[in-house]
C-alpha positions as CSV (number, residue, x, y, z in Angstrom):
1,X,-5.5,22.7,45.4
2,X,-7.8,25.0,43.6
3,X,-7.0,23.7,39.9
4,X,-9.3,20.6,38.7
5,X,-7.6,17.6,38.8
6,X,-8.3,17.3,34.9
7,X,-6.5,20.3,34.1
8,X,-3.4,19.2,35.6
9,X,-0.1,18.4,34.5
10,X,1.5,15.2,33.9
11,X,4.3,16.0,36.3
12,X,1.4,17.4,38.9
13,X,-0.5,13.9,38.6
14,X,3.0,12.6,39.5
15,X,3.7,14.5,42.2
16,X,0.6,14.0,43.9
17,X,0.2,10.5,43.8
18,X,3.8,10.4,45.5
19,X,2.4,12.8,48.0
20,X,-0.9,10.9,48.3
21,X,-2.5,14.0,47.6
22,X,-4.8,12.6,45.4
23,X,-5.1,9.0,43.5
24,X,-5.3,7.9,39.8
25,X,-9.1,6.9,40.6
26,X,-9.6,10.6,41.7
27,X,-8.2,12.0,38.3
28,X,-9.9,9.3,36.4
29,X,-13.0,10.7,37.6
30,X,-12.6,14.3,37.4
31,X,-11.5,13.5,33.7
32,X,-14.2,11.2,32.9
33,X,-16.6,13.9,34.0
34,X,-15.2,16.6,31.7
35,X,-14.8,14.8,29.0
36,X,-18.8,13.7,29.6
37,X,-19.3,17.4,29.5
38,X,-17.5,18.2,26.0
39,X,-17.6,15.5,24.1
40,X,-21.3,16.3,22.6
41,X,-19.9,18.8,20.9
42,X,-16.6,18.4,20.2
43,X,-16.5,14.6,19.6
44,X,-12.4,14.0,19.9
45,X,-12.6,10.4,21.3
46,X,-13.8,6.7,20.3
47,X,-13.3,3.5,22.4
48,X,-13.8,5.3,25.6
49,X,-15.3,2.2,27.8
50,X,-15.2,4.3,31.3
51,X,-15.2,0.2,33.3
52,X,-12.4,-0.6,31.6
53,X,-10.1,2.5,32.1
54,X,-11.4,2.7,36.2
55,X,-10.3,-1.4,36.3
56,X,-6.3,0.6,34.8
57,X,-7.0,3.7,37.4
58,X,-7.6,0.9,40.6
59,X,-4.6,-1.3,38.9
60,X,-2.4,2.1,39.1
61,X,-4.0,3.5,42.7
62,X,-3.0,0.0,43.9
63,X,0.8,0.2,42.7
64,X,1.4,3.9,44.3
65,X,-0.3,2.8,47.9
66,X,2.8,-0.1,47.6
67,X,5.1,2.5,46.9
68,X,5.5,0.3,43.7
69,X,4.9,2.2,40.1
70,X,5.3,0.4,37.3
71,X,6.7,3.5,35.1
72,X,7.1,6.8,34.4
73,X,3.7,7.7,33.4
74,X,1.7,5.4,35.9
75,X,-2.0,6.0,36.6
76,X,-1.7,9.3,33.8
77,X,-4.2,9.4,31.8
78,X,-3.3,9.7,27.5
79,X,-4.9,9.5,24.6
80,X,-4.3,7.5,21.6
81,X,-4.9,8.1,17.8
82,X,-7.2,6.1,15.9
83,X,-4.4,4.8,13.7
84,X,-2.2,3.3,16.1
85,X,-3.0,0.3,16.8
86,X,-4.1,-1.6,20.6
87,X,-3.9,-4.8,21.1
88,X,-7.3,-6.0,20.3
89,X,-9.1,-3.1,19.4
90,X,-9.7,-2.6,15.1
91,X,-7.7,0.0,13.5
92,X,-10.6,2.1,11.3
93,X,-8.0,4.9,10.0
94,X,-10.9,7.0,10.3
95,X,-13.1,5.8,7.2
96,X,-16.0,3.3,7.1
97,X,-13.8,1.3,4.4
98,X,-11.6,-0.7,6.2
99,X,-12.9,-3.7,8.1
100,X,-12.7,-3.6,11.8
101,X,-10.3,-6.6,12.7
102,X,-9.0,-6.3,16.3
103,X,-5.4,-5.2,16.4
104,X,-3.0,-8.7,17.0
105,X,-0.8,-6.1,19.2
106,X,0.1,-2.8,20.3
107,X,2.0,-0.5,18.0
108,X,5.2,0.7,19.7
109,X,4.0,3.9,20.9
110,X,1.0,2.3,22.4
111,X,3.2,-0.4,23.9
112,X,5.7,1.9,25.7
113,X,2.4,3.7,27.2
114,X,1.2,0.7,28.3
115,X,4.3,-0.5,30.2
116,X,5.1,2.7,31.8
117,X,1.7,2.5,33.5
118,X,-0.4,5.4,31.8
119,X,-4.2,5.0,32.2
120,X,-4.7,4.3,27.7
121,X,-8.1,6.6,28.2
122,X,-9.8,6.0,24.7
123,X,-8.5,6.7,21.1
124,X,-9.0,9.9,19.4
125,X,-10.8,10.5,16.2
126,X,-9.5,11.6,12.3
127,X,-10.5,11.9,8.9
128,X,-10.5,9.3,6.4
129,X,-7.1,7.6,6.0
130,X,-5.8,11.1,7.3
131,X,-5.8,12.2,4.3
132,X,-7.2,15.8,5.6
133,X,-6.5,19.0,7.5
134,X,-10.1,18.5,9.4
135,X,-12.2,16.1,11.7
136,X,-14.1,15.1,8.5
137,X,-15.2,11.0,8.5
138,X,-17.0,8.4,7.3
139,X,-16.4,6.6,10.8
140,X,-16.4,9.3,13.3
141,X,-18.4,11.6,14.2
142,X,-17.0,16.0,12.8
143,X,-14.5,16.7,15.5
144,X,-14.5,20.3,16.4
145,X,-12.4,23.3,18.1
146,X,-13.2,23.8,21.6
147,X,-12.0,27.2,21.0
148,X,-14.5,27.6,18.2
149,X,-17.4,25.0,17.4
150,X,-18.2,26.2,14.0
151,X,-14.4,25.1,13.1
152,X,-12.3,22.3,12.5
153,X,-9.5,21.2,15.1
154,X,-7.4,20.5,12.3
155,X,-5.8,17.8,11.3
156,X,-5.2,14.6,10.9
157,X,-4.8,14.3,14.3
158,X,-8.1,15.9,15.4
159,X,-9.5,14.6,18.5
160,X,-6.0,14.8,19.9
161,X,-5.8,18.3,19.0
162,X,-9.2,18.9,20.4
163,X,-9.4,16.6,23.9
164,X,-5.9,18.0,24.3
165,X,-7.1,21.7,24.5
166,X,-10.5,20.6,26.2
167,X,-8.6,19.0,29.0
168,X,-9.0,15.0,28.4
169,X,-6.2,14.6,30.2
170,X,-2.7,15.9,30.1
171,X,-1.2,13.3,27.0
172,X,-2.4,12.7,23.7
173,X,-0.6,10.9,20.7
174,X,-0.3,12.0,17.5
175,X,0.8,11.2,14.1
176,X,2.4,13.5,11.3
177,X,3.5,12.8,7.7
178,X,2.5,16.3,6.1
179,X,1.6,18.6,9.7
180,X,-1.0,16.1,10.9
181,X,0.4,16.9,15.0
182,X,1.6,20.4,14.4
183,X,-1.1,22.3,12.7
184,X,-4.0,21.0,15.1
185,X,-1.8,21.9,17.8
186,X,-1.4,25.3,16.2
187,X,-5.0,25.6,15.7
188,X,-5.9,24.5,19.3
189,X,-3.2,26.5,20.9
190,X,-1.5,23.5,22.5
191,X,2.2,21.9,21.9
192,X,2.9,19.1,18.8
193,X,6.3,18.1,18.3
194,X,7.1,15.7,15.1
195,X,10.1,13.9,16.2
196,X,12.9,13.4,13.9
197,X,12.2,10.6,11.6
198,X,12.7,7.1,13.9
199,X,13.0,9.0,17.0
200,X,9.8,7.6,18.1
201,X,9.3,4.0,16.7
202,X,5.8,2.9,14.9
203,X,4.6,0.6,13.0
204,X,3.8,0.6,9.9
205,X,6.9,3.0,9.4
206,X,6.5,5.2,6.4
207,X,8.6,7.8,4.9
208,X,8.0,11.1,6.7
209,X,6.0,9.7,9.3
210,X,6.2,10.4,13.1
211,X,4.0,9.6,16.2
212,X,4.9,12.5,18.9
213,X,3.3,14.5,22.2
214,X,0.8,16.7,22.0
215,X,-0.1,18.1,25.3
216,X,-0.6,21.7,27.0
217,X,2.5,22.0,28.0
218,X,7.0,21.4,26.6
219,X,7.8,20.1,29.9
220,X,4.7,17.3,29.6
221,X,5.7,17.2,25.9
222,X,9.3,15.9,27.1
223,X,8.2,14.0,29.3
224,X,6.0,11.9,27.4
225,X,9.0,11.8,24.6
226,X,11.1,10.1,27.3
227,X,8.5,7.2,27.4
228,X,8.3,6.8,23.2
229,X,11.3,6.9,22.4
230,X,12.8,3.9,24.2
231,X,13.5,1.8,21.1
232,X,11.6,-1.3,19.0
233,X,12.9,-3.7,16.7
234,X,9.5,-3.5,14.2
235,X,10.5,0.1,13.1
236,X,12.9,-0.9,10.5
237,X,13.6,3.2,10.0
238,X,14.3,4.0,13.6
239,X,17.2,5.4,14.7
240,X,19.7,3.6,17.0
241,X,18.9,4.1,21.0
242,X,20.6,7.1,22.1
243,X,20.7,8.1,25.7
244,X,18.5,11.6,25.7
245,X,17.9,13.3,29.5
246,X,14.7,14.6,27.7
247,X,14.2,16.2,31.8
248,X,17.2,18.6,30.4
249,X,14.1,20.6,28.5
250,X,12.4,21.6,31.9
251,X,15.6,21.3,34.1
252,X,17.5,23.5,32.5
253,X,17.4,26.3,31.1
254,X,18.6,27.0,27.2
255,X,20.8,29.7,26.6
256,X,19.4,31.9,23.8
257,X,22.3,34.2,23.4
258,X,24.4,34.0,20.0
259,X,21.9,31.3,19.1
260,X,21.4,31.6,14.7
261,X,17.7,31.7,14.4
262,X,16.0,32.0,10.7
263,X,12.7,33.9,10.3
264,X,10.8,32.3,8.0
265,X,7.5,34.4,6.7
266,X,6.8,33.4,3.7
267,X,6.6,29.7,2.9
268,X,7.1,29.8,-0.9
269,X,4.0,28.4,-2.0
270,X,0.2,27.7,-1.2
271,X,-1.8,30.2,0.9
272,X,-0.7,33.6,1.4
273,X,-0.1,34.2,5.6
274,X,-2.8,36.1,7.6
275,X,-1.8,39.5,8.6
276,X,-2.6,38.3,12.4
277,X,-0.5,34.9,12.2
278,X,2.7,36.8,10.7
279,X,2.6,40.0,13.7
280,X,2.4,36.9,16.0
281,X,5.2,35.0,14.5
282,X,6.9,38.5,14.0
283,X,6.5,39.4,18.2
284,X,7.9,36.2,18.8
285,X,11.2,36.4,17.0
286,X,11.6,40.3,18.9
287,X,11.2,37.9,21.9
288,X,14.0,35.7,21.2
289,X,15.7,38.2,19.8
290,X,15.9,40.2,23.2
291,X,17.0,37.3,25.3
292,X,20.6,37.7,22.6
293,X,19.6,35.1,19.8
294,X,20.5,36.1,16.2
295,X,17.4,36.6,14.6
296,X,17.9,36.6,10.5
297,X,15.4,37.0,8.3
298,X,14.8,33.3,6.0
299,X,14.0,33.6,2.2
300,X,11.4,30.9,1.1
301,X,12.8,27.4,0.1
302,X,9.9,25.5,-1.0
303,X,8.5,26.4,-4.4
304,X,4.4,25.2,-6.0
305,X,6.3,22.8,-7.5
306,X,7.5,21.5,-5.0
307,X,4.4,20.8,-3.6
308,X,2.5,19.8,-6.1
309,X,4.8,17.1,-6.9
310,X,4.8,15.9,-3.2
311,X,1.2,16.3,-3.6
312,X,0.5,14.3,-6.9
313,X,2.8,11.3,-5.4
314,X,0.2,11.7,-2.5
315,X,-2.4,11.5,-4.5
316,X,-1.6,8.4,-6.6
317,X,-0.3,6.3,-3.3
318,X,-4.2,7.0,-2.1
319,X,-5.3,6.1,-5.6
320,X,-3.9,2.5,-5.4
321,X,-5.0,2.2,-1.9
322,X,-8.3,3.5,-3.3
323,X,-8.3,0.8,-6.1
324,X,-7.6,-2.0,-3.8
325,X,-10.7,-2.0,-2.5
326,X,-13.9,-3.1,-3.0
327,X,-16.7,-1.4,-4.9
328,X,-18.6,-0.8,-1.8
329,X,-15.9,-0.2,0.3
330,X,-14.0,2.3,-1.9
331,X,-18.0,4.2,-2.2
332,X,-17.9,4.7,1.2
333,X,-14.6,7.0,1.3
334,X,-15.2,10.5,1.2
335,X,-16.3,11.6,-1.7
336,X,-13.3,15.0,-1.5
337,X,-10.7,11.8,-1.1
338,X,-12.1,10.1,-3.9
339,X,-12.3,12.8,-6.1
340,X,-8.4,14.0,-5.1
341,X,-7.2,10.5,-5.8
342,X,-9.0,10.3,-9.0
343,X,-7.1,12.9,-10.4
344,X,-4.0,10.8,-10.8
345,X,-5.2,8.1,-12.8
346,X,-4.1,9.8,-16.4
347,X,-0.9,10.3,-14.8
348,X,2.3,8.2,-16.5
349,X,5.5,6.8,-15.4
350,X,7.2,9.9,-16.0
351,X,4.9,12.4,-14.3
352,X,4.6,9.4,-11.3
353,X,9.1,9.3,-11.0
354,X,9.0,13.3,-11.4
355,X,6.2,13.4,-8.4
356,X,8.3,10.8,-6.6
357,X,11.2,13.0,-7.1
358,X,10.3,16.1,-5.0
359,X,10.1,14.1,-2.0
360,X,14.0,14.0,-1.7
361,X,14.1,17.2,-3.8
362,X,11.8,18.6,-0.7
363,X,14.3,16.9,1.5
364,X,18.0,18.7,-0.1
365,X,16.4,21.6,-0.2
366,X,15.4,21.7,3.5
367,X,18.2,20.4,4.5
368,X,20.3,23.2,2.7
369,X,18.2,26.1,4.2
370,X,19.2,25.0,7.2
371,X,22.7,25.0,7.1
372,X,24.3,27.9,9.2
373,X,21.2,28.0,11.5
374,X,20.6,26.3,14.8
375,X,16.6,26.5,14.6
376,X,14.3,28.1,12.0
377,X,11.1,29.5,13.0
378,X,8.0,30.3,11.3
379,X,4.4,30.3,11.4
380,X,2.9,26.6,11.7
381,X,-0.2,27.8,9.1
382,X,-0.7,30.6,7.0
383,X,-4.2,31.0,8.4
384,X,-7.0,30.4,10.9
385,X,-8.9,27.1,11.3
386,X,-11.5,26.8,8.5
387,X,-15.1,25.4,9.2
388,X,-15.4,22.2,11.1
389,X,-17.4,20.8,7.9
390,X,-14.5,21.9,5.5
391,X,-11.8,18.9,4.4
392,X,-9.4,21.6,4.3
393,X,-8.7,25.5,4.3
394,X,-9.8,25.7,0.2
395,X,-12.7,23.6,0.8
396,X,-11.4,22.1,-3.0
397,X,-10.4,18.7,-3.5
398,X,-7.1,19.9,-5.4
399,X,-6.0,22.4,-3.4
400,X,-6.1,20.6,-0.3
401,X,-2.3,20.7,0.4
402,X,-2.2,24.8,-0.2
403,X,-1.9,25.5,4.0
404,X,1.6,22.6,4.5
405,X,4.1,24.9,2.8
406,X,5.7,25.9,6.3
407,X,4.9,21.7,8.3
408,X,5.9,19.3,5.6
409,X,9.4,20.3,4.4
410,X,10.6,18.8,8.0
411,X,8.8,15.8,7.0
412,X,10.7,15.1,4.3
413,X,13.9,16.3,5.9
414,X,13.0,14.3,8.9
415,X,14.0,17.1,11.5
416,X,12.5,17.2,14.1
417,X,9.8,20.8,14.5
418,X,7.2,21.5,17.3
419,X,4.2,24.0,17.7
420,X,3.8,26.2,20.1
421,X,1.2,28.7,21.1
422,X,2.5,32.3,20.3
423,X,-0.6,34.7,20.4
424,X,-4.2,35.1,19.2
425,X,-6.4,36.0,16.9
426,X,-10.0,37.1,16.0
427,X,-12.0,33.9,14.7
428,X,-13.3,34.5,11.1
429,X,-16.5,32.7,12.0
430,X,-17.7,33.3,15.5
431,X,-17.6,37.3,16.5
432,X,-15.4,37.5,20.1
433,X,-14.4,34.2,19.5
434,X,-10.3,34.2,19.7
435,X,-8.4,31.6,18.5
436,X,-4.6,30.2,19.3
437,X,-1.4,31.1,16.8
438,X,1.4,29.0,15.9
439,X,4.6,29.3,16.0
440,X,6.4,26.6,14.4
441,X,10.1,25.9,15.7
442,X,12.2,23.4,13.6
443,X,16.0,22.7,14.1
444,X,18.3,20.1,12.9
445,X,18.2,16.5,12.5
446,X,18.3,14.6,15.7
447,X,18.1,17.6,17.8
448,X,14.8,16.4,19.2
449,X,15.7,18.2,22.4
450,X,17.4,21.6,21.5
451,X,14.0,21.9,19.5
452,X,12.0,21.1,23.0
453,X,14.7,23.0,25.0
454,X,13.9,26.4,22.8
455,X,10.2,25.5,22.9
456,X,10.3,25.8,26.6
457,X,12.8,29.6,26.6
458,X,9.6,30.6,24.5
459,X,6.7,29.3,26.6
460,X,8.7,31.2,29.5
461,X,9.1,34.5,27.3
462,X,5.9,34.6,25.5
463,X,3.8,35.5,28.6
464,X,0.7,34.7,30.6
465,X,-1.9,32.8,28.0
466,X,-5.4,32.9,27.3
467,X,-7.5,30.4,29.6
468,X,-8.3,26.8,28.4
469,X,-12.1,26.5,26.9
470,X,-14.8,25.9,28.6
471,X,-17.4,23.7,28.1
472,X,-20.7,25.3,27.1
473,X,-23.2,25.3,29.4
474,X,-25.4,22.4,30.0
């Protein structure tokens, strides 16, 4: 086997260790090393204690000489978020304000990990209260793009948009309530799906919010769906266990004839789309397009106000969060979250209900653009990754929502959309640099696997890719 062991898939880790090719010790170690190589720069993890995760590998090397694993991830190595909680680790949310209590349990995500035998590597880094498009904290250190240093991984799920495309492993776990999975999967060039609301279970369950895969590949992105979506009581939003073959989205093939597809271009408010991302998005649809799907252009269904309602309810949930706190502890936030929040105190009970509002007015008028379409694609963002030490692609406090028009309508519709690499294009920072494209596809609610299923047709169609960064050299 030519291919390091850290680059491989979830389903190759498998394999091996049933073939006693290699062992989850071996991988262990060839990850370890890698990440010891990029996390100077890139800084995606916290709580990597290297005894403690070789004590899981031996655990797991043990079970597979028996001929005994405990689950279907056993001895693979994922990552976790920062803001879902381990058992005994504290939960920072990515800001120096909240105190550092160990967790009394594992969230549900981390849970079904943990029984199905994955290797829980470390936790990955985000912004303050991921409240931003960027690695920017108070408690971690700036996570950046392996693709590009000088810029941000996105967000808010940045280290697992970054140690994903580095190679920490084949699984990472994200969360998403506005595009937090999607667009640093776009912007690293690696797959995020956001679940339909209560397909994956969590706790604390929010409206909008998901924990799904991010990983290099759909058919590891299934595969790690099978494992989270078993179901948990605490999620008092889930939805009832259902019986899904998620192997269906690497075993068989979709059939993209007669299948309605919108194009959707132009997202109807915020930033305008770069001419690169749009001839991406555009070369994809021709793809789909040729294998007999119905491609139709989309018009626009979100509007600014829209989302600058969902934006200003945002802003005054953070507010009250903010004022809960103590003088010190609130001073420590970021200053760019402080300053956002702020901006909602002269608001009144009216402007509050009418900001309130455009969540389920977000959510209708989803819903009704996709009617009479089986998926919709667009582009994820309307433009390239912005620099690392940016909060978000305006670098201004009350613009900071401007790049979500195309990721957060499907939050508030709750269907389920992924990202998936679709081209490339020159960085705006770094000359020769190239960075990934994303295509966003979303399709209706529940159909968690369709959405996987035509992810996979495209990463078939779309051709060879671009190789996986490098670390720089010592």
């Amino acid at each position: 086997m030519t291919e390091p062991l850290h680059d491989l898939s979830a389903h190759a880790l498998l394999a091996g260790y049933r073939a006693r090719h290699f062992s989850p010790v071996d991988v262990l170690d060839s990850v370890l090393h890698h990440v010891e190589r990029w996390e100077p720069h890139i800084a995606a993890s916290w709580l990597l204690r290297p005894d403690a995760v070789r004590a899981q590998a031996r655990a797991s090397e043990a079970r597979w000489r028996r001929g005994e694993p405990c689950g279907a991830l056993d001895g693979v190595p994922v990552t976790i978020k920062d803001n879902i909680a381990t058992a005994g680790d504290p939960v920072p949310l990515g800001t120096r304000a909240v105190p550092l209590l160990p967790a009394t349990a594992d969230a549900p995500p981390a849970a079904r990990l943990r029984e199905a035998g994955a290797i829980l590597l470390c936790k990955t880094t985000m912004p303050d209260y991921g409240m931003l498009s960027s690695g920017l904290s108070t408690f971690h250190r700036l996570s950046r793009n392996p693709w590009d240093l000088a810029l941000t991984p996105g967000g808010s799920s940045a280290g697992a948009g970054a140690g994903a495309a580095a190679g920490y492993g084949p699984l990472h776990l994200g969360t998403d309530i506005g595009g937090s999975i999607r667009l640093p999967a776009a912007w690293c060039g690696i797959v995020g799906l956001k679940p339909s609301l209560g397909r994956v279970p969590i706790d604390p369950p929010y409206m909008g919010r998901a924990a799904g895969p991010m990983t290099r590949s759909v058919q590891d992105a299934a595969l790690l769906m099978q494992v989270l979506s078993q179901p948990d009581a605490r999620d008092c939003m889930s939805l009832p266990p259902q019986a899904i073959d998620w192997s269906l989205a690497w075993r068989q093939d979709k059939p993209l004839k007669g299948l309605r597809i919108g194009l959707l271009l132009q997202a109807g408010c915020g930033l305008p789309v770069e001419p690169a991302i749009r001839a991406a998005v555009e070369q994809a649809a021709r793809l789909l397009e040729g294998q007999g799907a119905i491609v139709t252009p989309w018009a626009p269904f979100m509007t600014p106000e829209l989302l600058a309602g969902l934006d200003h309810f945002w802003r005054m949930r953070s507010l009250l969060d903010l004022d809960a706190l103590s003088a010190p502890a609130r001073a420590s936030v970021l200053p760019v979250i402080r300053d956002w929040a702020e901006s909602a105190r002269g608001m009144s009970g009216a402007d509050l209900f009418r900001a309130y509002a455009a969540t389920h007015a977000t959510r209708v008028a989803t819903s009704q653009a996709m009617q009479g379409l089986d998926y919709l694609i667009s582009p994820v963002s309307p433009n390239a990754p912005a620099p690392a030490e940016w909060p978000s692609p305006t670098n201004d406090p009350l613009r900071g929502l401007e790049h979500i028009g195309f990721t957060v309508p499907f939050n508030m519709g709750e269907q389920p959309a992924i990202s998936i690499n679709c081209g490339y294009m020159a960085s705006p920072a770094t000359p020769g640099a190239m960075l990934p494209i994303g295509l966003q596809i979303a399709g209706q609610r529940f159909d968690d696997l369709g959405v996987l299923q035509l992810a996979r047709a495209f990463e078939q169609l779309r051709g060879p890719q671009r190789p996986w960064p490098a670390p720089p050299a010592p």
